[in-house]
mmCIF file of the N, C-alpha and C atoms, coordinates in Angstrom:
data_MODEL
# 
_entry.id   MODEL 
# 
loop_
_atom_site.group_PDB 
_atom_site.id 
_atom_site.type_symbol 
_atom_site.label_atom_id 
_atom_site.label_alt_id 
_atom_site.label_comp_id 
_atom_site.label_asym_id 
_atom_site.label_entity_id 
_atom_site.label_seq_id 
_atom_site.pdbx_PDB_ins_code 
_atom_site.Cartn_x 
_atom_site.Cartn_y 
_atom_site.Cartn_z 
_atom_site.occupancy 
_atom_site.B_iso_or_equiv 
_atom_site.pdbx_formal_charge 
_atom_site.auth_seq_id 
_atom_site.auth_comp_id 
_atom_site.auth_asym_id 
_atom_site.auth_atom_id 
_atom_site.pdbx_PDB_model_num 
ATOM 1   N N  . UNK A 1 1  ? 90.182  21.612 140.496 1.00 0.00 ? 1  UNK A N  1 
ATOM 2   C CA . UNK A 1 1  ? 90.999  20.453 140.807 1.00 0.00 ? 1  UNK A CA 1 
ATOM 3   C C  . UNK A 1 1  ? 91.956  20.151 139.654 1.00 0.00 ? 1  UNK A C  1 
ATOM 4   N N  . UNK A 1 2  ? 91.603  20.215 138.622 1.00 0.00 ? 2  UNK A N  1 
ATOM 5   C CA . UNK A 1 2  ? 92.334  20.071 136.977 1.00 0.00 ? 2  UNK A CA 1 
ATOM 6   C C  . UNK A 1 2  ? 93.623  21.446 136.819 1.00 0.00 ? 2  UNK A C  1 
ATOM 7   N N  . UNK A 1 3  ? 93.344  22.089 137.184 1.00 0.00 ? 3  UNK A N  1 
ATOM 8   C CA . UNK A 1 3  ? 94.111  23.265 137.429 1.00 0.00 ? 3  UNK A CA 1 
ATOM 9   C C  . UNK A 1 3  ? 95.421  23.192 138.728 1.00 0.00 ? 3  UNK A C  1 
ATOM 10  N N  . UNK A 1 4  ? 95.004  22.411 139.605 1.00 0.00 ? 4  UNK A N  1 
ATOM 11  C CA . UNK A 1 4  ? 96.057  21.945 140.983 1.00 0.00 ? 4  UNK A CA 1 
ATOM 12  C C  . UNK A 1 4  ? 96.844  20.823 140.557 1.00 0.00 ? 4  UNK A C  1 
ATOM 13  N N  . UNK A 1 5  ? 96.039  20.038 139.910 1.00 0.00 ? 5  UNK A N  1 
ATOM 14  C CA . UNK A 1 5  ? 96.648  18.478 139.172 1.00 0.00 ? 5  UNK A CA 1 
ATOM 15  C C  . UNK A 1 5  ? 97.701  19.185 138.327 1.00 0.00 ? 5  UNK A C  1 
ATOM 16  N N  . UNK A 1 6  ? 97.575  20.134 137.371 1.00 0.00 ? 6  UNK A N  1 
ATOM 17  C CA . UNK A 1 6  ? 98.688  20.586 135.915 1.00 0.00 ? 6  UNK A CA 1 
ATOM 18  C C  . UNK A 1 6  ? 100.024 21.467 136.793 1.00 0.00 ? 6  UNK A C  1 
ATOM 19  N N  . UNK A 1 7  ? 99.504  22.615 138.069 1.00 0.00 ? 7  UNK A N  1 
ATOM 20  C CA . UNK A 1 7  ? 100.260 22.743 138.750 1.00 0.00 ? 7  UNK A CA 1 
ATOM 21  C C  . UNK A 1 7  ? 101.550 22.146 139.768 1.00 0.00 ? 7  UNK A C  1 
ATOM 22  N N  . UNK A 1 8  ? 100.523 20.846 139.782 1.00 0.00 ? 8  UNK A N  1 
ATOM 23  C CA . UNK A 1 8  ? 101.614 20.040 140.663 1.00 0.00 ? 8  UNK A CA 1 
ATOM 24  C C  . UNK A 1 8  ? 102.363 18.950 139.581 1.00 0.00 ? 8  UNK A C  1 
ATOM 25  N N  . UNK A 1 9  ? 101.764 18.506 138.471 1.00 0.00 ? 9  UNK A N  1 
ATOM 26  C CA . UNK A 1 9  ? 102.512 18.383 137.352 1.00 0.00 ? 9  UNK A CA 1 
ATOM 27  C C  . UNK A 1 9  ? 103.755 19.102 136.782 1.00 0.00 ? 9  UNK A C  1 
ATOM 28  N N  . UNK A 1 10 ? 103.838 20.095 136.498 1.00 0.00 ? 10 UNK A N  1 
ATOM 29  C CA . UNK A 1 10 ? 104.747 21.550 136.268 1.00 0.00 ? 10 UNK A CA 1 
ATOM 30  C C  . UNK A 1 10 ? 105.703 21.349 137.409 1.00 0.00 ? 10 UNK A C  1 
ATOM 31  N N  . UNK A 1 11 ? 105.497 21.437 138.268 1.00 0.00 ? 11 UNK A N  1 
ATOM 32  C CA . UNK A 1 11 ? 106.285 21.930 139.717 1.00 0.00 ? 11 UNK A CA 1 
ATOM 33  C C  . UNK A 1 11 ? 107.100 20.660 140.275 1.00 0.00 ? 11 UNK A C  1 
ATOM 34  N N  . UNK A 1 12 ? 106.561 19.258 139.931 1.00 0.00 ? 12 UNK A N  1 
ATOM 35  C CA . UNK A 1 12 ? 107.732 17.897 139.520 1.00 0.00 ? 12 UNK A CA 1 
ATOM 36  C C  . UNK A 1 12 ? 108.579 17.938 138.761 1.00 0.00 ? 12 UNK A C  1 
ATOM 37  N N  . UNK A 1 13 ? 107.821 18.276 137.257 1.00 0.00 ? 13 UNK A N  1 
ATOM 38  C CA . UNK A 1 13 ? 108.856 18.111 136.514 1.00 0.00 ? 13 UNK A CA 1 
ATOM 39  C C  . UNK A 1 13 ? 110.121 19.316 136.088 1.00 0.00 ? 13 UNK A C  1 
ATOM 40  N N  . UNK A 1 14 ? 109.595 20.444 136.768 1.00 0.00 ? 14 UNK A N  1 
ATOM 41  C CA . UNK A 1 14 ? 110.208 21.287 136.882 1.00 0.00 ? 14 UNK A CA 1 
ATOM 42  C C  . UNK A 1 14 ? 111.682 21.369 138.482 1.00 0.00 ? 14 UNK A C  1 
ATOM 43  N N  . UNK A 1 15 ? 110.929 20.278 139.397 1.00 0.00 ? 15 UNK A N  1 
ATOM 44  C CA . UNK A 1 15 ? 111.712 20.141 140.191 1.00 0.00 ? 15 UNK A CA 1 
ATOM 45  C C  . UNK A 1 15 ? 112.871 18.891 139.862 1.00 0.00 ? 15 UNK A C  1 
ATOM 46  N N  . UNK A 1 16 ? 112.108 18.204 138.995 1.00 0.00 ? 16 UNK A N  1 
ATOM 47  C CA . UNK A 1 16 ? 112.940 16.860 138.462 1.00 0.00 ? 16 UNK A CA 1 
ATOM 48  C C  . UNK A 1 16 ? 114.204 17.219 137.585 1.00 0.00 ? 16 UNK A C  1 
ATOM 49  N N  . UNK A 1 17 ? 113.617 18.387 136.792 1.00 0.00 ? 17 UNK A N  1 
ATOM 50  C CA . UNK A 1 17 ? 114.963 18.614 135.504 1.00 0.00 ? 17 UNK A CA 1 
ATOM 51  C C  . UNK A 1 17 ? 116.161 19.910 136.471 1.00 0.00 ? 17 UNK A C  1 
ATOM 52  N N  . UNK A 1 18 ? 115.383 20.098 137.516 1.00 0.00 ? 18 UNK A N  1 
ATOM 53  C CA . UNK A 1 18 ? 116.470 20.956 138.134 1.00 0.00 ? 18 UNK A CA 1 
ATOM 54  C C  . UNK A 1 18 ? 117.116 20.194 139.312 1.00 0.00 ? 18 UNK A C  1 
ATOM 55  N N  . UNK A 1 19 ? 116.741 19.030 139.659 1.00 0.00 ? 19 UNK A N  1 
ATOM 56  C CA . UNK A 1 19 ? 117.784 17.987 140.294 1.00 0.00 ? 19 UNK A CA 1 
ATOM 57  C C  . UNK A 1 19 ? 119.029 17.390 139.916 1.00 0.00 ? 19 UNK A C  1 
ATOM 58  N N  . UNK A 1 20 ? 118.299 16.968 138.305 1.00 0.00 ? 20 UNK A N  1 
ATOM 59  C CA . UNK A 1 20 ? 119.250 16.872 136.791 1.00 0.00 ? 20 UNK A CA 1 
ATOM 60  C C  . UNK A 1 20 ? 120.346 17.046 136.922 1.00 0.00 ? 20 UNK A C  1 
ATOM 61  N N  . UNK A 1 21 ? 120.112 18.465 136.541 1.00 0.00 ? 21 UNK A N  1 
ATOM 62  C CA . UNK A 1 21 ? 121.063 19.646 136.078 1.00 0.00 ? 21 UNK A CA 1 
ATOM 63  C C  . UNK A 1 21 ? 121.663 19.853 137.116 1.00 0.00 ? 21 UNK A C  1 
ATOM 64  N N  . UNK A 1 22 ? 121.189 19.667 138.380 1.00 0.00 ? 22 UNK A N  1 
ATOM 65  C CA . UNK A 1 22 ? 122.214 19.964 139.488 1.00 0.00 ? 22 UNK A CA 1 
ATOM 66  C C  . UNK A 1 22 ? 123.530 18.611 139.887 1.00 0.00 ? 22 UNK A C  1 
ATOM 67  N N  . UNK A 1 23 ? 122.562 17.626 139.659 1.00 0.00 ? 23 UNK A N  1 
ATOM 68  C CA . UNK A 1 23 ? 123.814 16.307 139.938 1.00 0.00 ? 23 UNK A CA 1 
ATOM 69  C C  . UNK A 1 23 ? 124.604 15.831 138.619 1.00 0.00 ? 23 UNK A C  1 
ATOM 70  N N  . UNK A 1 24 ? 124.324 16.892 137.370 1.00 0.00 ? 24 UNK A N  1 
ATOM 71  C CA . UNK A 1 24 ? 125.329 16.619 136.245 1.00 0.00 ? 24 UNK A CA 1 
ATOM 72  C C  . UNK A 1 24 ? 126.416 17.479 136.679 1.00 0.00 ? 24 UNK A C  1 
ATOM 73  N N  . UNK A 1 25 ? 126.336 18.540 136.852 1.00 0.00 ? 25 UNK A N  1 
ATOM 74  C CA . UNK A 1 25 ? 127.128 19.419 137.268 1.00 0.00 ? 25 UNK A CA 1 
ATOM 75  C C  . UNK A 1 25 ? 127.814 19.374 138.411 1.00 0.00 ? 25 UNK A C  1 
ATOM 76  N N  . UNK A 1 26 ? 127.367 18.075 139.907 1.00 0.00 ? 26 UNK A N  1 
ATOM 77  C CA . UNK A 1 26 ? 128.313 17.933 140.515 1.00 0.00 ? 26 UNK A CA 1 
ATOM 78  C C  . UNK A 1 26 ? 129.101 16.508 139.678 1.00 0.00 ? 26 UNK A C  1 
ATOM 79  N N  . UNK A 1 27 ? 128.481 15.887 138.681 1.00 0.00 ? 27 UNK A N  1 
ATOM 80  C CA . UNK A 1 27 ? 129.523 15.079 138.340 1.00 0.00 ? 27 UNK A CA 1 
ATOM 81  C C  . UNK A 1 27 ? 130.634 15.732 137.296 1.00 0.00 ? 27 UNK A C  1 
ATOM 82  N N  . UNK A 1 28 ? 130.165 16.572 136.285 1.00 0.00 ? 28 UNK A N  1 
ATOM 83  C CA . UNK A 1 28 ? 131.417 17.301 135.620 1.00 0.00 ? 28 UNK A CA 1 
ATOM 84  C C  . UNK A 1 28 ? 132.604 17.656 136.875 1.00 0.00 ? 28 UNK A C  1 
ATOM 85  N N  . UNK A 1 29 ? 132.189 18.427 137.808 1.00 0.00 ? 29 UNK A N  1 
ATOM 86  C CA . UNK A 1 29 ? 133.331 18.783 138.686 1.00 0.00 ? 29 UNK A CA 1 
ATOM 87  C C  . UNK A 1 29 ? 133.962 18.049 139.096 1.00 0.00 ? 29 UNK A C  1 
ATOM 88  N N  . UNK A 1 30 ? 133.055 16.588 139.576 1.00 0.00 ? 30 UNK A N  1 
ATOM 89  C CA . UNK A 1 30 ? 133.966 15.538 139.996 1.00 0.00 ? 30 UNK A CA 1 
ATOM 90  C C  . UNK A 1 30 ? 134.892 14.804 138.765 1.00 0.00 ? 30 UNK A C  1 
ATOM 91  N N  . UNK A 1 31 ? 134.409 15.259 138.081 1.00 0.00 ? 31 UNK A N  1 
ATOM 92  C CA . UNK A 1 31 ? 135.325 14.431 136.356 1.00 0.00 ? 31 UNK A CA 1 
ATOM 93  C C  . UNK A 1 31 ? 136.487 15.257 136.339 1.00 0.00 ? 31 UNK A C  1 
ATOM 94  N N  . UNK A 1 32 ? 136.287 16.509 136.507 1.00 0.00 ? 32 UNK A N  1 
ATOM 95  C CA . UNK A 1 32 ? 137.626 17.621 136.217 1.00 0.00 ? 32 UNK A CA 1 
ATOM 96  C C  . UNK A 1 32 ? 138.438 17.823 137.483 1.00 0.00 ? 32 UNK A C  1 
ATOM 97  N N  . UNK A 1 33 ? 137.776 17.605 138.449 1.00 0.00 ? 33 UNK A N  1 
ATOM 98  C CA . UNK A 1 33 ? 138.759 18.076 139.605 1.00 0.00 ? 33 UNK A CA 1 
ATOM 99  C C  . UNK A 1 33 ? 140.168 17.492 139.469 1.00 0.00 ? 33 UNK A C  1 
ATOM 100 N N  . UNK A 1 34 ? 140.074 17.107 139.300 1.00 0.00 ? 34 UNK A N  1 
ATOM 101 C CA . UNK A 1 34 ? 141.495 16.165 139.441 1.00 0.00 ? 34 UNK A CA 1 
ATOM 102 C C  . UNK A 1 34 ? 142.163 16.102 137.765 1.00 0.00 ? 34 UNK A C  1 
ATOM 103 N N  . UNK A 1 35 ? 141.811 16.963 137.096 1.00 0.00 ? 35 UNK A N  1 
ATOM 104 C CA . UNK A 1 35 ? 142.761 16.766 135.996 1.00 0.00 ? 35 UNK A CA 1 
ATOM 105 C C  . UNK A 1 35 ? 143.550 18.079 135.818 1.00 0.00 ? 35 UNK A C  1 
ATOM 106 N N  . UNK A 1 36 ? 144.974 17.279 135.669 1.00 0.00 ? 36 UNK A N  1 
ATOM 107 C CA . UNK A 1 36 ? 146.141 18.102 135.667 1.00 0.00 ? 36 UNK A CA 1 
ATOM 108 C C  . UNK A 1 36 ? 146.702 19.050 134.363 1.00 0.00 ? 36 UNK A C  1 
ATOM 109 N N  . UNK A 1 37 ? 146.125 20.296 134.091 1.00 0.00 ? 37 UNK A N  1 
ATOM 110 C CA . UNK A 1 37 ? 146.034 20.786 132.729 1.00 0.00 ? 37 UNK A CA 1 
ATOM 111 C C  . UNK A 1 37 ? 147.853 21.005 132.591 1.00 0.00 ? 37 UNK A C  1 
ATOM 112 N N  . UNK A 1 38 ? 148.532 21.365 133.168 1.00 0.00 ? 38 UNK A N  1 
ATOM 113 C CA . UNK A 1 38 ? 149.410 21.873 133.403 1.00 0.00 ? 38 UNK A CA 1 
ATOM 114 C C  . UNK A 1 38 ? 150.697 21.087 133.322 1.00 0.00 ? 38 UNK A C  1 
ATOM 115 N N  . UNK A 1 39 ? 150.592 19.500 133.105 1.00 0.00 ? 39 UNK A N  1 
ATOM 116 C CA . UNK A 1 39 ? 151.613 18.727 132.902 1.00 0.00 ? 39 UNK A CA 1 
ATOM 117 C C  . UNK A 1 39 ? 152.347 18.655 131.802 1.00 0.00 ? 39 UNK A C  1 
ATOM 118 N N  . UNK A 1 40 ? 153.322 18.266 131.882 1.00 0.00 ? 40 UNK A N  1 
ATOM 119 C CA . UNK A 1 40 ? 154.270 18.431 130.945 1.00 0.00 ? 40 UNK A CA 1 
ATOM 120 C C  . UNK A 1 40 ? 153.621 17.288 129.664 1.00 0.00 ? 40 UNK A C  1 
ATOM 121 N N  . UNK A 1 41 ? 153.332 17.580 128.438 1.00 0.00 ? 41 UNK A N  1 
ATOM 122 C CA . UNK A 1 41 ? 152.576 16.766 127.583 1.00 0.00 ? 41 UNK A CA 1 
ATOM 123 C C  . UNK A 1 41 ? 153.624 15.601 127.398 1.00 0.00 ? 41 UNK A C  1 
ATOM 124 N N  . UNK A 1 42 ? 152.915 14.598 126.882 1.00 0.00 ? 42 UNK A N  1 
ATOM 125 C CA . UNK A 1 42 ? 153.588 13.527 126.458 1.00 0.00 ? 42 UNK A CA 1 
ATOM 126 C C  . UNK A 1 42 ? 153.902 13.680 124.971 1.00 0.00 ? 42 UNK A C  1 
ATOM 127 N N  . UNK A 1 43 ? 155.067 12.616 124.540 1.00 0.00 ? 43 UNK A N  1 
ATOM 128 C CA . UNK A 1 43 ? 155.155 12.437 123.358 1.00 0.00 ? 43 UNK A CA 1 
ATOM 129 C C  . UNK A 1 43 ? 156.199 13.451 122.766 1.00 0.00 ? 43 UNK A C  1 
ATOM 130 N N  . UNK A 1 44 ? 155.691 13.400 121.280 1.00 0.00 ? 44 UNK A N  1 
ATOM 131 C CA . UNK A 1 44 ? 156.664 14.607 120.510 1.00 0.00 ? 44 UNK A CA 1 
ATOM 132 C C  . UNK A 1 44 ? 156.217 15.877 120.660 1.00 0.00 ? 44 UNK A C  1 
ATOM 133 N N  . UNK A 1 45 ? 156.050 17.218 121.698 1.00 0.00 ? 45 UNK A N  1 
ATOM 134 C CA . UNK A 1 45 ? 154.866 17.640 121.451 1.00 0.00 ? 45 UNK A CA 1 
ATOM 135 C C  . UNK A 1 45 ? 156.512 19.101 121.028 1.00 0.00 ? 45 UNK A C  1 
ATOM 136 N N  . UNK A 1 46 ? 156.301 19.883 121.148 1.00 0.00 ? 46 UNK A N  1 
ATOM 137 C CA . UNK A 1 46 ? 157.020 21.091 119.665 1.00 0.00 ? 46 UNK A CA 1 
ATOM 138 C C  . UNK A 1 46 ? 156.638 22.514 120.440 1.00 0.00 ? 46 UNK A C  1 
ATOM 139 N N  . UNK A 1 47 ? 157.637 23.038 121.264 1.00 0.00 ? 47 UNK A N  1 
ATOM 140 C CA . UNK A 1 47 ? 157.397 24.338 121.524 1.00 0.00 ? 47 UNK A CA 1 
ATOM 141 C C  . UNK A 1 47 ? 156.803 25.489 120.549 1.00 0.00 ? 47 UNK A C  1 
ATOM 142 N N  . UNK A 1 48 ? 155.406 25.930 120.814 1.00 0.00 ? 48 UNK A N  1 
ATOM 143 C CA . UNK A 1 48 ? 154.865 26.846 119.671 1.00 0.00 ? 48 UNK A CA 1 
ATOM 144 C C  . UNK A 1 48 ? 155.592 28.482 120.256 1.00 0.00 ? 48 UNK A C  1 
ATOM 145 N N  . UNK A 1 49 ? 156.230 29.001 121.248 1.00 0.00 ? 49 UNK A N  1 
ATOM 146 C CA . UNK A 1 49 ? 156.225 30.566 121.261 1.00 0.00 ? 49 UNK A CA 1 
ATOM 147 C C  . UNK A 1 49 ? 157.704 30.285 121.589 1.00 0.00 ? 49 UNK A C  1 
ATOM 148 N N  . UNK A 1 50 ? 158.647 31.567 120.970 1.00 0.00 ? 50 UNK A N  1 
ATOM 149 C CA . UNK A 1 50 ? 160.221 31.802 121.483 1.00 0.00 ? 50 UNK A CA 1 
ATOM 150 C C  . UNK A 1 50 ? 160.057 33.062 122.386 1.00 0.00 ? 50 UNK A C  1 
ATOM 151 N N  . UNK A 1 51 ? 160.651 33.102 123.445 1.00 0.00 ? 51 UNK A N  1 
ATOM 152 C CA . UNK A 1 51 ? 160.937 34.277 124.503 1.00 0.00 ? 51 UNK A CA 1 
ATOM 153 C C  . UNK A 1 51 ? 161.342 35.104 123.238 1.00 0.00 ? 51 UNK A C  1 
ATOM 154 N N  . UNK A 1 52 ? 161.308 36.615 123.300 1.00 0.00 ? 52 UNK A N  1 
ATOM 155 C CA . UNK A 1 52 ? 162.043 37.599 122.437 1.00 0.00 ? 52 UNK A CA 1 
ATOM 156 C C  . UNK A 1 52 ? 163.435 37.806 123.314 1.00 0.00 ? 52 UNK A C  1 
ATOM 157 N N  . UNK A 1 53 ? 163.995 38.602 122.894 1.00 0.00 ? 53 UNK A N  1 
ATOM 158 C CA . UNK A 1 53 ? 165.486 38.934 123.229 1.00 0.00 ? 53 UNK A CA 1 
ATOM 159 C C  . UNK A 1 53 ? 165.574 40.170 124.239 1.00 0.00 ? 53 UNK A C  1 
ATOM 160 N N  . UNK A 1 54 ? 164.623 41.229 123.151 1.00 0.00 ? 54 UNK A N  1 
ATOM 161 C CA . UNK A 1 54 ? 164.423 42.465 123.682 1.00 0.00 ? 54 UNK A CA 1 
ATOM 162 C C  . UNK A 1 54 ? 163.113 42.732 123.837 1.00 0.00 ? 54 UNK A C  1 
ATOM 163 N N  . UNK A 1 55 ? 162.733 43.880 125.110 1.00 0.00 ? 55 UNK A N  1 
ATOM 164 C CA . UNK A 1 55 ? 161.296 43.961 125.059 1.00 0.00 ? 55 UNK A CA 1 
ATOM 165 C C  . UNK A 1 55 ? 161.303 45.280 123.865 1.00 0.00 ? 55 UNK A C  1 
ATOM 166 N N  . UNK A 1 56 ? 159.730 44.639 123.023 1.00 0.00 ? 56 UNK A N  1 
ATOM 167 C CA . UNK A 1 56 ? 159.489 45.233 121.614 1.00 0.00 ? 56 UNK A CA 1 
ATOM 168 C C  . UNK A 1 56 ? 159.508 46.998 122.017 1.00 0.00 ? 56 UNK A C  1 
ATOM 169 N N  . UNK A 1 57 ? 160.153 47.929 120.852 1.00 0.00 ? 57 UNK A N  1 
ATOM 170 C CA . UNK A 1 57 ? 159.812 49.178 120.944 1.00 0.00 ? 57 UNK A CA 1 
ATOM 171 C C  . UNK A 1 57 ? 158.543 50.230 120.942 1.00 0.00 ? 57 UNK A C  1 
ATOM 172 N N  . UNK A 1 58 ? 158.323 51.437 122.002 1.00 0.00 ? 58 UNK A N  1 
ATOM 173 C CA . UNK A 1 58 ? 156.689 51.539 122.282 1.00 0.00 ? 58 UNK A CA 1 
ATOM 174 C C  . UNK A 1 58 ? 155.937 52.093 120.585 1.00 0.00 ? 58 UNK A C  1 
ATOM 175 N N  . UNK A 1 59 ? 157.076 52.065 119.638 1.00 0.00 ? 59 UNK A N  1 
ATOM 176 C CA . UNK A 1 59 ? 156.763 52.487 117.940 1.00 0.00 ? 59 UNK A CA 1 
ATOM 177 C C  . UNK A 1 59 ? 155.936 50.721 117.946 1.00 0.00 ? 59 UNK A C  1 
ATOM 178 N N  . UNK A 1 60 ? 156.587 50.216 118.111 1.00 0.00 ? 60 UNK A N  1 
ATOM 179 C CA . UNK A 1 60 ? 156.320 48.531 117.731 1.00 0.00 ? 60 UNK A CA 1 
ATOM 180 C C  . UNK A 1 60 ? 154.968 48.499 118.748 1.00 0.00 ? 60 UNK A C  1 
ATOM 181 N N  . UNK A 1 61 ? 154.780 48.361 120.134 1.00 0.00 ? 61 UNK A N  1 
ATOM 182 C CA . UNK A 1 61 ? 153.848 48.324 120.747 1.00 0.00 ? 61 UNK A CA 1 
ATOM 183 C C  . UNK A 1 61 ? 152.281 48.652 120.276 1.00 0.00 ? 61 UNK A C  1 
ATOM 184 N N  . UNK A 1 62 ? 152.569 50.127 119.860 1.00 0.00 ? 62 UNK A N  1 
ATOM 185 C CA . UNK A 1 62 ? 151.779 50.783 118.998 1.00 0.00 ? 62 UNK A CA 1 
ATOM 186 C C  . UNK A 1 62 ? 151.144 50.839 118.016 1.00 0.00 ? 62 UNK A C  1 
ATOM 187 N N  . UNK A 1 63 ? 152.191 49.923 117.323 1.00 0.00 ? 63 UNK A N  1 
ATOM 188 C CA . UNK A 1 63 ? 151.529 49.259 115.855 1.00 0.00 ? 63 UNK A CA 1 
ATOM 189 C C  . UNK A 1 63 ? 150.809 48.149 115.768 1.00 0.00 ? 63 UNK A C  1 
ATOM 190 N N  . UNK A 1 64 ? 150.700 47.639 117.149 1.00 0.00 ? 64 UNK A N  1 
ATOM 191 C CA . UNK A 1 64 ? 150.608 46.186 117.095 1.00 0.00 ? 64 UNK A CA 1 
ATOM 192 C C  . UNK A 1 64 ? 149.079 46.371 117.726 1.00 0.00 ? 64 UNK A C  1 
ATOM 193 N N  . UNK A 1 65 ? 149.036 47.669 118.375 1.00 0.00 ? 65 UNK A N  1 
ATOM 194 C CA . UNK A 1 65 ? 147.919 48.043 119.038 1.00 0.00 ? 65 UNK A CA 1 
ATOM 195 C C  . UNK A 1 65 ? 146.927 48.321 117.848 1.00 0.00 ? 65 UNK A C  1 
ATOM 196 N N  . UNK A 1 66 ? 147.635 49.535 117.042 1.00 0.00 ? 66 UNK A N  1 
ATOM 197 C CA . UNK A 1 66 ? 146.508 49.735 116.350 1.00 0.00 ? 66 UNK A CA 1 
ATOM 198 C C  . UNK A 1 66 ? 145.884 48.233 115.145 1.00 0.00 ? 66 UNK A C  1 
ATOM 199 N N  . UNK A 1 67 ? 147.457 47.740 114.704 1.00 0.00 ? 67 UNK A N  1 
ATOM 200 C CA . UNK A 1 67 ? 147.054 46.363 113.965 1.00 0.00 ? 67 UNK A CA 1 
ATOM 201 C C  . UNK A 1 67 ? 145.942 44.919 114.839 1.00 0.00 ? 67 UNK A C  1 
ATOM 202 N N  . UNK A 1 68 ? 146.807 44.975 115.849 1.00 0.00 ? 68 UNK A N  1 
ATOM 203 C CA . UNK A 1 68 ? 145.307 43.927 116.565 1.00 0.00 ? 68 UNK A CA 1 
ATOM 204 C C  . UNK A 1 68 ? 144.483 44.479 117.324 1.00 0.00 ? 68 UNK A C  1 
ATOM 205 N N  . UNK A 1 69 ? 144.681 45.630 118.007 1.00 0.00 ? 69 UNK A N  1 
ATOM 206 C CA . UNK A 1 69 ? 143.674 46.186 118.505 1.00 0.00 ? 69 UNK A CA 1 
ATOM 207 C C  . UNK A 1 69 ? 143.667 45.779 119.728 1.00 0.00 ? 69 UNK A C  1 
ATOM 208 N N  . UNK A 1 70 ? 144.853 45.222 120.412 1.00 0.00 ? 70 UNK A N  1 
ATOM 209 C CA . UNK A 1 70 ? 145.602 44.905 122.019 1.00 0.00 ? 70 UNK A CA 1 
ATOM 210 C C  . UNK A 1 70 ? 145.990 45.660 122.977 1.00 0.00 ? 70 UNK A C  1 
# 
């Protein structure tokens, strides 16, 4: 009987922390769904990359391969 009692102990709280984890995770989604990564930022914000002019040479490609490893 002590052995059915620890089993059905285990098997609550094991069903409890996986209810949890399941209704945190539908609330993250509901927190993010709706946020717009993609908007134009506010404020002062400072273009970090320039388009190049020309596409780089496959000497240049190459170097860049073996230097980053891309």
């Amino acid at each position: 009987m002590k052995t059915v009692w620890q089993m059905v102990k285990v098997f609550l709280l094991f069903t409890g922390c996986t209810i949890l984890f399941y209704y945190s995770l539908v609330w993250f989604n509901r927190e993010y769904e709706y946020y717009h990564r993609y908007d134009e930022p506010k404020g002062s914000a400072v273009k970090v990359s320039a388009a190049e002019s020309a596409p780089p040479s496959w000497l240049d490609r190459l170097l860049f391969f073996y230097r980053d490893g891309e």
